[in-house]
N, C-alpha and C positions, 0 to 999 in steps of 0.2 A: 341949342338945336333940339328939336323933339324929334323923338324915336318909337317908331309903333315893333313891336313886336309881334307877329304869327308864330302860335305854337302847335304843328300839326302831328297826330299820331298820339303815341302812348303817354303814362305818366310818366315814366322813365326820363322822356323825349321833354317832357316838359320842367322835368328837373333839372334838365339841361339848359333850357329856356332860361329858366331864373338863375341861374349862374351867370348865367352873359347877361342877365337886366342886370345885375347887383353889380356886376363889372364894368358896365355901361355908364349906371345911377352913378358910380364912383368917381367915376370919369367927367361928369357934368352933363352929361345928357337927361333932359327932361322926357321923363317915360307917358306916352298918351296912348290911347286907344282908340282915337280916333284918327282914319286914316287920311283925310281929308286937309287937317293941321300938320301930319309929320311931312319932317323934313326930311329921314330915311327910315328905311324899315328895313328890317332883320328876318327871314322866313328860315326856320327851322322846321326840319322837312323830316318826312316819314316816304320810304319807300317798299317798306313790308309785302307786301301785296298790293295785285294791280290798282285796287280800288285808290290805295293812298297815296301809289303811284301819281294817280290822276289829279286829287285833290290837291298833291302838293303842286303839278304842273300846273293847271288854273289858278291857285293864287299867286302864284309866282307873274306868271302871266297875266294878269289882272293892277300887281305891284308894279309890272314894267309898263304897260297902259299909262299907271298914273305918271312916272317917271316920262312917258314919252310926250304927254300935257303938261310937261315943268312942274306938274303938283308937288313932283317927289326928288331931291337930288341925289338918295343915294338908295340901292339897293342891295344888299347882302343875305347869299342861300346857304345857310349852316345847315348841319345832320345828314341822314344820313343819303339823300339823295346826293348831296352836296360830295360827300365821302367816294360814293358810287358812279356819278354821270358827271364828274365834273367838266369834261372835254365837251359833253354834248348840251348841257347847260351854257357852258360860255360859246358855243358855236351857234347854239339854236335861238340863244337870249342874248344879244350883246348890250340890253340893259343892265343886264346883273354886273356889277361891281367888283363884286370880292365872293369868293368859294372858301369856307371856315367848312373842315372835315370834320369829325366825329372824337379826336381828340387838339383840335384847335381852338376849344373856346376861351382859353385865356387868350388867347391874342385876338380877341372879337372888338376891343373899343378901339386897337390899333389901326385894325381891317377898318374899320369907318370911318379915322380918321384919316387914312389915307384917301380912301375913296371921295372923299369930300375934297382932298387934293389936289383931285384928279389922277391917281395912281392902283390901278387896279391891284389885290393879292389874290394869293391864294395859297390859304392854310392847311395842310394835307403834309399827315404823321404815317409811321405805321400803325395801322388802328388799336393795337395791342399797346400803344404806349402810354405810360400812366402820366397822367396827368394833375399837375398842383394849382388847385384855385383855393387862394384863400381869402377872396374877398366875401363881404356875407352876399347872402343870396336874396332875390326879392320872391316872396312868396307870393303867387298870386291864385291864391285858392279860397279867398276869403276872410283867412288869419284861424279862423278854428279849428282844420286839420292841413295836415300835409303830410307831403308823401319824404321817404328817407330812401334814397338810392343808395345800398350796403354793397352792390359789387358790381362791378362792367364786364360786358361778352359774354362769351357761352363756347364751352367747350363738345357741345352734346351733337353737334352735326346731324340733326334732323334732316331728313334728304329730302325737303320741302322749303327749308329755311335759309336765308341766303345772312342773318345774323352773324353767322362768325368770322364770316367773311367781310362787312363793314364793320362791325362794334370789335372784332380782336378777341384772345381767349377770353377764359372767365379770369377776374383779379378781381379780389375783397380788397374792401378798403378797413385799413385800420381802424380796431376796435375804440379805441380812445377817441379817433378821430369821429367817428359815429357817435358816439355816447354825448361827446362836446355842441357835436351841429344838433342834435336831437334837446339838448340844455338851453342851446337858443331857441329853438324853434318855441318849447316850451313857454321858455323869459319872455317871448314875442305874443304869448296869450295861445297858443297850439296846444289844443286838449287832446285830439285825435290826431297819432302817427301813423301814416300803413308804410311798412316796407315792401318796397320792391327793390328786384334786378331780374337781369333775364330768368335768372331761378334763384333763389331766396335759399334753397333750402340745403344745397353744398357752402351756405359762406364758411368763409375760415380754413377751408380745405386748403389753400394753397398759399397762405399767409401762417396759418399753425398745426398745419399737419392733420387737421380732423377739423369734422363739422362742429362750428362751433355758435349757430343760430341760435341755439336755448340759451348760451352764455350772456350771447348780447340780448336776448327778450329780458334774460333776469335783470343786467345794470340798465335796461333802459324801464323798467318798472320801478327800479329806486327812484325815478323822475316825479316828483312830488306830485307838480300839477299836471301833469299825463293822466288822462281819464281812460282813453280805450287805446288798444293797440292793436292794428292790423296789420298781418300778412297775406301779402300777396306772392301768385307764380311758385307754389310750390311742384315740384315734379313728382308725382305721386312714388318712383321709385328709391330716392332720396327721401321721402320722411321717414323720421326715425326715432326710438323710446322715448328717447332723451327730450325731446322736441314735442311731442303729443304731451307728455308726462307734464312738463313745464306750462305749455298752455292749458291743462287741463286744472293744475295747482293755483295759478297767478291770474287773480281775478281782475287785471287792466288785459287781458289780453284776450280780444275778442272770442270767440266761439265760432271761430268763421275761418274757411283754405278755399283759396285758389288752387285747384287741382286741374292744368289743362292737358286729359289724357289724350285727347284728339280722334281715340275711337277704341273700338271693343274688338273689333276682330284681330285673332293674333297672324293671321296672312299679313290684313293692311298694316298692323304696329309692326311687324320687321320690314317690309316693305319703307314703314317713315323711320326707319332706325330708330324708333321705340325699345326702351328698355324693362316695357311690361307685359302682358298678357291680359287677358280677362279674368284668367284665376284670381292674380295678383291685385288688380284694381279689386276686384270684390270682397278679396279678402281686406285690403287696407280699409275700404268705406265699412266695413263691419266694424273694424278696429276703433277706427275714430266715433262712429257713435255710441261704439260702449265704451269707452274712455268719457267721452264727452254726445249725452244722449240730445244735448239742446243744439249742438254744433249744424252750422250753414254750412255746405259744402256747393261752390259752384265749380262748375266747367266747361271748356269750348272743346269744340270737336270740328271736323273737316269731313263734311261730305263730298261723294266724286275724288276722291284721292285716284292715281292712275288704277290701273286692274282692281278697281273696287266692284264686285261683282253683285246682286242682287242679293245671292246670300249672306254677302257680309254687309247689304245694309240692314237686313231685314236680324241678323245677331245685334247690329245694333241699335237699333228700335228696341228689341227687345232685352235690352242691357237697357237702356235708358227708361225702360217701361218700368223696372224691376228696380232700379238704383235710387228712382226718384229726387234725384237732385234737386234743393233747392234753387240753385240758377244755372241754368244752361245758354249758351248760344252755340251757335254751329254758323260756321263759314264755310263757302261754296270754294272747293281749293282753289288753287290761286297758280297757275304755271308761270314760274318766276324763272328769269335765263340764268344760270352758270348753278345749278339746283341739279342734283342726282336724278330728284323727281321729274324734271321736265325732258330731260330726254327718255323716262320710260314708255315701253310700249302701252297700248290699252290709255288714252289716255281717254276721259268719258267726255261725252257730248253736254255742252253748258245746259240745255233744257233738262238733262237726265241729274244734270247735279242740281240746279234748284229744285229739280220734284223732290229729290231725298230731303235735301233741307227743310222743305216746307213741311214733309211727314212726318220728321222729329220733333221740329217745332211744334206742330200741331199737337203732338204726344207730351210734350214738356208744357204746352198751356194748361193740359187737362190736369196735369200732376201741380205747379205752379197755383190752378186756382183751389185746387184742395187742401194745396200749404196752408194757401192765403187763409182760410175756411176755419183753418182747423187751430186756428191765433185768434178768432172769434172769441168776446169773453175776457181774454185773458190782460193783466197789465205789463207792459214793456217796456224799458228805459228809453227812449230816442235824445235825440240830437236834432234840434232847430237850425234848418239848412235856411229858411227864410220863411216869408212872405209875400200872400198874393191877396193884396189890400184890396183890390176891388172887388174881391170877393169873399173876403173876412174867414180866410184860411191859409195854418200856416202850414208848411212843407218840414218834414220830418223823416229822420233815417235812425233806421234800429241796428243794433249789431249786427245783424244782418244782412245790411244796404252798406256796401262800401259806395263811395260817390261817384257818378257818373254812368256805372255801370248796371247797378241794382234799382230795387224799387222805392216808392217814397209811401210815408204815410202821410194822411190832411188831413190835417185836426182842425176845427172851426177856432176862431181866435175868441174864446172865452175869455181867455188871460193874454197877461202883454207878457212878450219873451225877446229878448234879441239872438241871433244869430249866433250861433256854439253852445245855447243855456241845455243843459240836460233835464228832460223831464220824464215824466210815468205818464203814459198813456195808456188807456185801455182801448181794446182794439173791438171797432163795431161792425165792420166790414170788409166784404175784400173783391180784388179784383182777376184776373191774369196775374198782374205785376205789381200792384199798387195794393195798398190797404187807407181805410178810413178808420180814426179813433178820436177818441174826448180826453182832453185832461185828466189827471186820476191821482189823489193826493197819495195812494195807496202803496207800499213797497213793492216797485218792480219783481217779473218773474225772475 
């Protein structure tokens, strides 16, 4: 039988993904991508905010289409929708098969083979329950980076965030056991690792007593063929010596944090149960680039949060004027049900929240193309994400583009390279978010 898989939402979400392929593949199901051939399909769903809300209800909807034309005989909605609306998924969809929650993916080859039965499940733990899969995983990131998911949940109760409520507290996972699947990934040809979890930067706190994130960057830089290492989702009030100090020592570990402070006014950070200030954030962004002067710092933020008032967008325009981040986004918030935030008062009118976004945005391109400008000149190690052959350039990511998210460099295809090769480019141009550069046999900056 062929099996397509949808993986919608975060990398996190998609680490999850390839745990149920690898368990799937194990099982004899032939993995396709094309939806047209499978015989079932798997949608692992994102419900974070409305927008992914939606995305995940339309492909779902689109998979039961195909099911309702005999194209498809079986359908199954893992994550965290799955977790969250199961009653109304099986009422609203009675295509859908089988419901796999947010710690049921070991049981995901059972769930479809029942379903091929004729036997509906439905997989739902308490979502704090840990979980043992120890089949390998299928990577489907290309084979030259991948992501290492180091903990599940979140204890931090942002009152915007409906996370700890599906995903369960925060729980690290064993250091051994991380250092092992990071050893494959490597064996598997994996140059580039970025960790995530909901926050990266507490691991270890609740398996050894203290943050222990520098310990695992160090044994995972012993990893011979490990080229770069990235983190991601650090909480700005959680970094800590130990952790700067380490990345600033240990040259596989990029020059680059996920810092999502969400906003600069200290009204709206107590309001989202933020555990920082403005003082705070500027004092940390001072810290990190004189420890580390060459370091990427991106961030997302939340315009229109409830009683966000003009003066606290207009503090944070001018926070974001002044901090100059290398990558920002800003999302329009998002009033999600069973959230602190959404029964507050003052909640803002959607046109009043896209205008804020757009004027940040606008503020972060002007800063964004002056980055870009000021790499003019200079040579840079990248990472060959591919090729766009009909135009005889290839696509390229510097330490400072984690994938999917950040910018790319195009380099003309002078030279032949495949997909993971690391090379020096020097940088000729730039955009917004993009840069242009040439090959450069020179020692990177």
């Amino acid at each position: 039988m062929k099996l397509l898989m949808v993986s919608l939402g975060c990398d996190k979400n998609l680490v999850d993904s390839e745990e149920m392929l690898g368990i799937l593949a194990s099982r004899g199901y032939e993995i396709t991508d094309d939806e047209t051939e499978a015989d079932a399909a798997v949608i692992n769903t994102c419900c974070f905010i409305e927008d992914a809300k939606k995305e995940s209800i339309e492909e779902i909807l689109a998979l039961a289409d195909l099911k309702t034309e005999a194209r498809l005989q079986v359908l199954v909605v893992t994550g965290c929708m799955a977790q969250r609306y199961r009653e109304e998924i099986l009422e609203e969809i009675p295509e859908v098969d089988a419901i796999v929650g947010t710690t049921g993916r070991a049981g995901i080859a059972d769930a479809v083979d029942d379903a091929f039965r004729g036997k509906k499940t439905i997989l739902l733990a308490d979502a704090s329950r840990d979980e043992t899969i120890d089949t390998k995983r299928m990577v489907s990131t290309g084979g030259h980076y991948a992501f290492l998911k180091i903990a599940e949940g979140c204890d931090k109760h942002c009152t915007y965030c409906i996370i700890p409520k599906i995903r369960g507290r925060y729980r690290s996972f064993p250091m051994e056991k991380l250092v092992a699947e990071a050893q494959s990934l490597a064996d598997d040809g994996v140059t580039e690792l970025i960790l995530v979890a909901q926050e990266t930067t507490i691991y270890g706190t609740d398996l050894y007593g203290k943050k222990m994130l520098h310990e695992l960057l160090k044994r995972l830089c012993e990893i011979e063929s490990l080229h770069w290492i990235r983190i991601l989702y650090c909480y700005p009030e959680e970094i800590y010596p130990e952790l700067i100090d380490v990345m600033a020592a240990e040259k596989k570990i990029c020059h680059y944090l996920d810092l999502p402070i969400q906003h600069a006014s200290d009204g709206i950070l107590k309001r989202m149960n933020r555990r920082t200030t403005e003082a705070d954030l500027r004092a940390l962004v001072k810290e990190l680039r004189t420890k580390m002067p060459d370091i990427f710092l991106r961030t997302t933020l939340i315009s229109g949060f409830p009683g966000e008032t003009e003066e606290d967008h207009e503090t944070l325009k001018q926070f974001v004027s002044e901090m100059k981040f290398d990558r920002l986004g800003v999302f329009t918030y998002s009033r999600e049900e069973d959230t602190p935030a959404a029964k507050m008062k003052n909640q803002i009118r959607k046109p009043t929240k896209n205008r804020r976004r757009r004027e940040i945005m606008e503020i972060q391109q002007k800063i964004s193309m002056a980055r870009g400008k000021s790499r003019i000149g200079k040579t840079i190690e990248a990472v060959i994400e591919g090729e766009l052959p009909e135009e005889g350039i290839y696509e390229a990511r510097t330490y400072g583009d984690a994938p999917g998210v950040d910018g790319l460099v195009f380099i003309p295809a002078t030279e032949e390279h495949m997909s993971g090769d690391f090379v020096n480019v020097r940088i000729t141009g730039a955009s917004e978010y993009d840069l242009t550069g040439e090959f450069e046999n020179e020692s990177a900056e």
